[in-house]
C-alpha positions in Angstrom: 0.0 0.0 0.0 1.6 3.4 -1.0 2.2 5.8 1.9 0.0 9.0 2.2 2.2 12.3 2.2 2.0 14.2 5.0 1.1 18.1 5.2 3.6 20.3 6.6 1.2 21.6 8.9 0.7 18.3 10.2 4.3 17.8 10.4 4.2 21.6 12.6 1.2 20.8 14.7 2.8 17.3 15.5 6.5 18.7 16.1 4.6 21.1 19.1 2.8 18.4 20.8 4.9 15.4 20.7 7.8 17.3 21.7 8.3 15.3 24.9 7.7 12.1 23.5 9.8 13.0 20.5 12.9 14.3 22.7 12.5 11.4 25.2 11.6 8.5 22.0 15.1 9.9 19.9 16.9 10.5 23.0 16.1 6.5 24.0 16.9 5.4 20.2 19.9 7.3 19.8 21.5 5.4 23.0 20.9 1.9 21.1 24.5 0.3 20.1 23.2 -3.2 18.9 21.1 -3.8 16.2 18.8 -6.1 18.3 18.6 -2.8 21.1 17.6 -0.5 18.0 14.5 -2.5 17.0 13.6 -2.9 20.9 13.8 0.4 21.3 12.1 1.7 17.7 8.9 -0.4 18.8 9.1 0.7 22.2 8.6 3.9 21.5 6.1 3.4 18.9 4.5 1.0 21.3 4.0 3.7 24.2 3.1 6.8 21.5 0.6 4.8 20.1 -1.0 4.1 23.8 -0.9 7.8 24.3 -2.2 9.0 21.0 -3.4 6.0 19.3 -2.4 4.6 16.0 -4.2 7.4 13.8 -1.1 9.8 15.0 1.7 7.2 14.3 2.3 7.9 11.1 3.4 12.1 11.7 5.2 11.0 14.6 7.6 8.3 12.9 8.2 10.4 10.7 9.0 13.3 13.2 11.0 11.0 15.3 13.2 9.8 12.2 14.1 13.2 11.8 14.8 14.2 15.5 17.1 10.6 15.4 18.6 12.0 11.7 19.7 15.6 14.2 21.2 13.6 16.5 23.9 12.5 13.9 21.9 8.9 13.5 20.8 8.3 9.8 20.6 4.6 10.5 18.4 4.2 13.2 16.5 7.3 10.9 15.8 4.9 8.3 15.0 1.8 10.8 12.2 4.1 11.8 10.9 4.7 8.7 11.2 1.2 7.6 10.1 -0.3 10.6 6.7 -2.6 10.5 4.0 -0.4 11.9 2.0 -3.7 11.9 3.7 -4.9 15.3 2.5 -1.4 17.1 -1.2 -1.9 15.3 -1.6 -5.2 16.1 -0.1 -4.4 19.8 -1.6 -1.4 20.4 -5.3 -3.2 19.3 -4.6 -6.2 21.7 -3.5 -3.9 24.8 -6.7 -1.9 23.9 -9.4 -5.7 23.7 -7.5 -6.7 27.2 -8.1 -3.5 29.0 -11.7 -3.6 27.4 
């Protein structure tokens, strides 16, 4: 399926409120020296953003936090963002939400 673009004001509005989560999500990927750490991490914070702000938001904040990673001097873990399988967070994020239910 091919992505949707995303608006620059969407990217403006999201950059002002997930500025916590986005300095606290790169600041936690950015520490990651394994590969096996880096994917823990990437779905970790995907994992908790998507509890907070559900899945609809996911897509403007991965993209957000790929470039906050990309400032911090990381283009690696940048691109493991973007390629990372948004499917895992969905699929957790709907089964955290059917056992709290």
């Amino acid at each position: 399926m091919p992505k949707k673009a995303i608006s620059g004001a969407a990217m403006a509005v999201g950059r002002v409120t997930y500025m916590l989560e986005l300095a606290r999500g790169s600041s936690h990927i950015a520490s990651t020296r394994k590969p096996e750490t880096l994917n823990h991490a990437i779905a970790e914070v995907l994992e908790e953003f998507s509890q907070l702000h559900g899945v609809s938001a996911l897509g403007v904040f991965r993209e957000l936090l790929a470039q906050a990673v990309e400032q911090r001097g990381n283009p690696d873990a940048a691109s493991a963002i973007r390629g990372f399988r948004s499917e895992r967070v969905d699929e957790d994020s709907r089964d955290s939400v059917s056992k709290s239910a």
